[in-house]
C-alpha positions in Angstrom: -54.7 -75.4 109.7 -56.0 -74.4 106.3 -56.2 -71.0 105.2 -59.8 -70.8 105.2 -59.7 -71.8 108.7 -57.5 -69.5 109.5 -59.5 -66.5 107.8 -62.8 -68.2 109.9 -61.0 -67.5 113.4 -60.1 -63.8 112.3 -62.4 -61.7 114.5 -64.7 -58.9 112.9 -62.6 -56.2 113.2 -59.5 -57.9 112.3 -60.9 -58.5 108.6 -61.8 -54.8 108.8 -58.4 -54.1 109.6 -57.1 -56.3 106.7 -59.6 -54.7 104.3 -58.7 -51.2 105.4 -55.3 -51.9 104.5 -55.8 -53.4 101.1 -58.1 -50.3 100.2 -55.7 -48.0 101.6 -52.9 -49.5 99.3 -54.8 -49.6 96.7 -55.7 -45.9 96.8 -51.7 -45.3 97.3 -51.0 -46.6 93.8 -54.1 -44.7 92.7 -53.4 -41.5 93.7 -49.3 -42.1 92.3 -50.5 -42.8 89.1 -52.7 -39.5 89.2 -49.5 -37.4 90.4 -47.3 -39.3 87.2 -50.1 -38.9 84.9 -50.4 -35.2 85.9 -46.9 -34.6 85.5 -46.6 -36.3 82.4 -49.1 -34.3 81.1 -47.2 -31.2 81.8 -44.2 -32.8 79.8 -46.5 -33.2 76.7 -47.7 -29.2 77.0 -44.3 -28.0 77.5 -43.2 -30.2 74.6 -45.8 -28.7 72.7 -44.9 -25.3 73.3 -41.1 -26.4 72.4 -42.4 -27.5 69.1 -44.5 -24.4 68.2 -41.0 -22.4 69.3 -38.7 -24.3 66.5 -41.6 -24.1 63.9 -40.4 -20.9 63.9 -37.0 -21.3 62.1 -39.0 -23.5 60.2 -41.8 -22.1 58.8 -38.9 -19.2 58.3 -37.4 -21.5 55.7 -40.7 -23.2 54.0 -41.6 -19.2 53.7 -38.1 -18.7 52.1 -38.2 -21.8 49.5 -42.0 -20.4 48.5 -43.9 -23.2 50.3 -42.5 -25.9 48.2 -41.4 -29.1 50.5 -39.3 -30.5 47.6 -37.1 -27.1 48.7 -37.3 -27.0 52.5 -36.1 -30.3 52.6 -33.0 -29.8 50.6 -32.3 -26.9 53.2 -32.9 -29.6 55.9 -31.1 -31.8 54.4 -27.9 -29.2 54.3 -29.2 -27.8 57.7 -30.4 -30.7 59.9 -28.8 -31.2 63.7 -28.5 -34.5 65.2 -29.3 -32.1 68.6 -32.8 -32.9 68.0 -33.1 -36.4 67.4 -30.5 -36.9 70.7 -33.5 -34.7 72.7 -36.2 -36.5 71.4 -34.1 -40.2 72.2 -33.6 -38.8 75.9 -37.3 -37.7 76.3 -38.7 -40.8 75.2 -35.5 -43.4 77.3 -37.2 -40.9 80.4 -40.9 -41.7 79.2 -40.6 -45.6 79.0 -38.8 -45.8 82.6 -41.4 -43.5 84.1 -39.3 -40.6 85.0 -41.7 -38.3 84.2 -40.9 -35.3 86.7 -37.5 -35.3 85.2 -38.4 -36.0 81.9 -40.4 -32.7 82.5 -37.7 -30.5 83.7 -35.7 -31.8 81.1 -38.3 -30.7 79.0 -38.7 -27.3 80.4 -35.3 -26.4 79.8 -35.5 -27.5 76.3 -38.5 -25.0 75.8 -36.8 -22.0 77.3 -33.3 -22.7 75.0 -36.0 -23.3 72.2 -37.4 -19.3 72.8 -34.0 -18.0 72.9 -32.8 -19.5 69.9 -36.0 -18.7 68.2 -35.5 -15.1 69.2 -32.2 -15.2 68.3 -32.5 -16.8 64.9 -34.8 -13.8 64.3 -33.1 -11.2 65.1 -30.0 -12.2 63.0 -31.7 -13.2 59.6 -31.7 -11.0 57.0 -35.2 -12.3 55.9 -37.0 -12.8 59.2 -40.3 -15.1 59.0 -43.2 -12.9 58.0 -46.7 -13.6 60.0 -48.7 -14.1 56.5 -52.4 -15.1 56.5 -50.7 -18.5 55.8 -48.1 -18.7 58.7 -50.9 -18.0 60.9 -52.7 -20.9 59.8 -49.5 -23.3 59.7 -49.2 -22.4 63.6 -52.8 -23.1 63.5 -52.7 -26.4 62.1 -49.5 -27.1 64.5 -51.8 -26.4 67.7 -54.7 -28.1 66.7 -52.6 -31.1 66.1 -50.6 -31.0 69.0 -54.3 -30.5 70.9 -55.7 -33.5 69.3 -52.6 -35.6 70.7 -52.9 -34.6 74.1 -56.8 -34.7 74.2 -55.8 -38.7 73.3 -54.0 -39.0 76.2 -56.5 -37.5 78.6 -58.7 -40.0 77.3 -56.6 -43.0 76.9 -53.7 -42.2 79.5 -53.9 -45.7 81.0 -54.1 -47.4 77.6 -51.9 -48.0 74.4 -53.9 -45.3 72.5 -52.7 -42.6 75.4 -49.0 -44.2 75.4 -48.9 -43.7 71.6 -50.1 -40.8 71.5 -47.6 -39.3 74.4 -44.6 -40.9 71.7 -46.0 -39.5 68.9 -46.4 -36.0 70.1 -43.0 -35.9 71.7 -41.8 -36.9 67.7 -43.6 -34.3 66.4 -43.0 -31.7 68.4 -39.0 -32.2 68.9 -38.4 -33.2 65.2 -39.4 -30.3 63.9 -39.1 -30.8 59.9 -41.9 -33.5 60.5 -44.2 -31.5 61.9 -43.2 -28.8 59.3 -44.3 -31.4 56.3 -47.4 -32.4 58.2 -48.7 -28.6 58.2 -47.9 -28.2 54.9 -49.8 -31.1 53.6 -52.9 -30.8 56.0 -53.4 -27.2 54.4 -52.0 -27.2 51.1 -55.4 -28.1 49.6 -56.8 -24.3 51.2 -54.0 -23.1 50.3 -54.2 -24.0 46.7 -57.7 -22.6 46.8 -56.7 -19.3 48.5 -53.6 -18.9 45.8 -55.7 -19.6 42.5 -57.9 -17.0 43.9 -55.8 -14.1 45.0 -53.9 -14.6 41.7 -56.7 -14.3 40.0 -57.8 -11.2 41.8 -54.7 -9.6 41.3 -54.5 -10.3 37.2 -57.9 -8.6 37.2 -57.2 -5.5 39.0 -54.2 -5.2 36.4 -56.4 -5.7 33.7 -58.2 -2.6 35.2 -55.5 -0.6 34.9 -54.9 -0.5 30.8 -52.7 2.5 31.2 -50.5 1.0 33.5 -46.8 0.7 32.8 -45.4 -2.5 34.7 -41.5 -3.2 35.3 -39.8 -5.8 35.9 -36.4 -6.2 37.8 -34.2 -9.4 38.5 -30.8 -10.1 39.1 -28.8 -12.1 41.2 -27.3 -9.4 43.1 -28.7 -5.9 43.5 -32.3 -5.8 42.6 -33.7 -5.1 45.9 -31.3 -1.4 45.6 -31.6 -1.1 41.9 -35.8 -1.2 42.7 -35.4 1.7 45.0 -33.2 3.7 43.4 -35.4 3.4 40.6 -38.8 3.8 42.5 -37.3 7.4 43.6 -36.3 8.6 40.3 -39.7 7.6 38.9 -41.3 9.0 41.5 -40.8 12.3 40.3 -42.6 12.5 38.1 -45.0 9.1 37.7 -47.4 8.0 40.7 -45.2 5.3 41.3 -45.3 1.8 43.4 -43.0 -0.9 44.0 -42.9 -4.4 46.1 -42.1 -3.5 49.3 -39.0 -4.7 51.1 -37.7 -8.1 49.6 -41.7 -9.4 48.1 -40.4 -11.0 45.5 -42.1 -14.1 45.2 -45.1 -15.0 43.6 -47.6 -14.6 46.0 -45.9 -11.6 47.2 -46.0 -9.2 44.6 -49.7 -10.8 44.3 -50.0 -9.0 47.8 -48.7 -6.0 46.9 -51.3 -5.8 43.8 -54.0 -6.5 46.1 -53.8 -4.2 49.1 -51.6 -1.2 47.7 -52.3 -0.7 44.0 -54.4 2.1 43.6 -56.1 3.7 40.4 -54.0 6.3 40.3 -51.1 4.3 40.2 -49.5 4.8 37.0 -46.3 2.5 37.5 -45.7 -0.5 39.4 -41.7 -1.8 39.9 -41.9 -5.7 40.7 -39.0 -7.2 42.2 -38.5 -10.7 40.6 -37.0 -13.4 43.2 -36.2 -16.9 42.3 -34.8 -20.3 43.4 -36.2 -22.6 40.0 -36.0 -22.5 36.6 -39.7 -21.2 36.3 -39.8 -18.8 38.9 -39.7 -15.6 36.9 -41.9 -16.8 34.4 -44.4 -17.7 36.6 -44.1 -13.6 38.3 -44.3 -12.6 34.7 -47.4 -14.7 33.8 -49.5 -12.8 36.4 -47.9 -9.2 35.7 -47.2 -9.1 32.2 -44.2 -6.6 32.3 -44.2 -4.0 29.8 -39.9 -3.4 30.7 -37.7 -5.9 32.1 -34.0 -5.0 34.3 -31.5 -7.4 34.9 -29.4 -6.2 37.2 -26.6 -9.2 37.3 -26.2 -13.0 37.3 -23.9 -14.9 39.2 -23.6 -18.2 40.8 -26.4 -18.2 43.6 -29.1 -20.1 44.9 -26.7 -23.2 43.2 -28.3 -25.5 46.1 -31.6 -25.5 43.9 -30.4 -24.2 40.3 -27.4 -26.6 40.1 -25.8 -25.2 38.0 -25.1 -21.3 36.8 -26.3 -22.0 33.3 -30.1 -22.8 35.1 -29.5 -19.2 36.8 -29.1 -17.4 33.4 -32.0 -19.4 31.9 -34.4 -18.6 34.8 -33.0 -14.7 34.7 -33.6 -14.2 31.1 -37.0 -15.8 31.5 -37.6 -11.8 31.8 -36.4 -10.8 28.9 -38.7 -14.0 27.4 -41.7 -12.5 28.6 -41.3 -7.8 28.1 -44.0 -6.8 25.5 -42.4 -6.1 22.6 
């Protein structure tokens, strides 16, 4: 007997039957995929939240090399942990098989161990990561991005688009130093804009104080003490302000012109920080120091100077530039 002869003597009910099942299997798989697809998308939030946790340590270190990548990535180079590449291998071996509820507990326990050694990290660095107008909008640009990635998957989670973008995120998010770069560059053009401005703002409210007496101090050792010490002493008799704590980078002591100058100010102690040859000269372009302090020179920072000599070079680049 043929098959459509076969289907011909099926009674009414017995095709409904058949049909019933078919639908009901077919809402089965349905209904799995929503359940994976749901859990994956968990994975990708709590691997977002991992990667806003290690951006921590290092946005730390792009704050500590003054925001240039050329820097950060020599720290990363001398820094970097295979740790991350072996979590980001396992996450993704979990993705292509499917095992997406343990891909997300695996996941989970990566994000708690990322809070604790971001809180750790913290709370044992000398220089802890200061929460700037432009950290804010790193973590900013880090959110949106990780958004826009998981947005795609919503969209496209049954497509390539939504695959790629689940592999691409999990990259991003558990390599951190790529995510760090990508930040940088999305808003390093406002950036750029916001620093030619502030600088400029700052060289005109020194320009408004003709009576001011500026000093410079830099050093390899010591300056952050020697600019107390000397704030004190001055202090009793001049209206006296320095760079708070360790601002002594560019943009920092731009800061400290900004929001605590005042007209009655009648010295200003700048603490002079550097990592280049260039550094100090490009403090002393926007503060003209009328005195300079070198407090000593040794061999640090020899990760971006190379070589001692640069240290003295960049040092005296204080000297180079006190009124005579």
């Amino acid at each position: 007997m043929n098959p459509n002869g076969f289907t011909s003597i099926l009674t009414k009910s017995q095709r409904k039957i058949l049909v019933s099942k078919s639908d009901s299997s077919s809402n089965t798989l349905a209904k799995g995929r929503f359940i994976l697809n749901y859990i994956l998308l968990i994975s990708l939030i709590l691997s977002s939240f991992t990667g806003i946790s290690c951006l921590v340590k290092q946005f730390q270190m792009l704050q500590q090399n003054s925001y240039f990548p050329s820097r950060y990535f020599s720290w990363v180079k001398s820094d970097f942990s295979v740790k991350s590449v072996i979590v980001f291998f396992i996450s993704s071996l979990l993705f292509c098989f499917d095992f997406f509820a343990v891909q997300a507990i695996f996941l989970g326990a990566i994000f708690l161990l990322s809070i604790i050694t971001a809180r750790k990290t913290q709370k044992e660095s000398i220089k802890k990561l200061v929460l700037t107008a432009r950290v804010k909008r790193l973590f900013s640009a880090a959110g949106i991005l990780e958004i826009v990635f998981i947005i795609l998957y919503i969209l496209f989670c049954n497509s390539f688009i939504g695959k790629l973008s689940c592999v691409v995120l999990f990259l991003l998010t558990l390599i951190s130093p790529v995510l760090t770069f990508i930040c940088w560059a999305v808003t390093y053009p406002v950036e750029k804009a916001f620093s030619r401005h502030y600088i400029n703002d700052a060289k005109r409210i020194l320009k408004n104080h003709s009576a001011l007496k500026v000093i410079g101090i830099t050093g390899s050792y010591g300056k952050t003490t020697t600019k107390f010490i000397l704030t004190r002493i001055l202090s009793e008799k001049f209206n006296t302000l320095c760079t708070p704590q360790s601002f002594n980078t560019p943009m920092g002591v731009v800061r400290t012109i900004r929001e605590n100058l005042k007209p009655q100010t009648q010295i200003f102690v700048c603490e002079m920080g550097a990592k280049n040859v260039g550094d100090i000269k490009e403090i002393c372009d926007i503060v003209n120091p009328d005195f300079g302090l070198i407090t000593s020179v040794g061999a640090q920072h020899l990760e971006t100077f190379k070589s001692v000599d640069n240290v003295f070079k960049t040092k005296f680049e204080l000297s180079d530039a006190v009124k005579s």
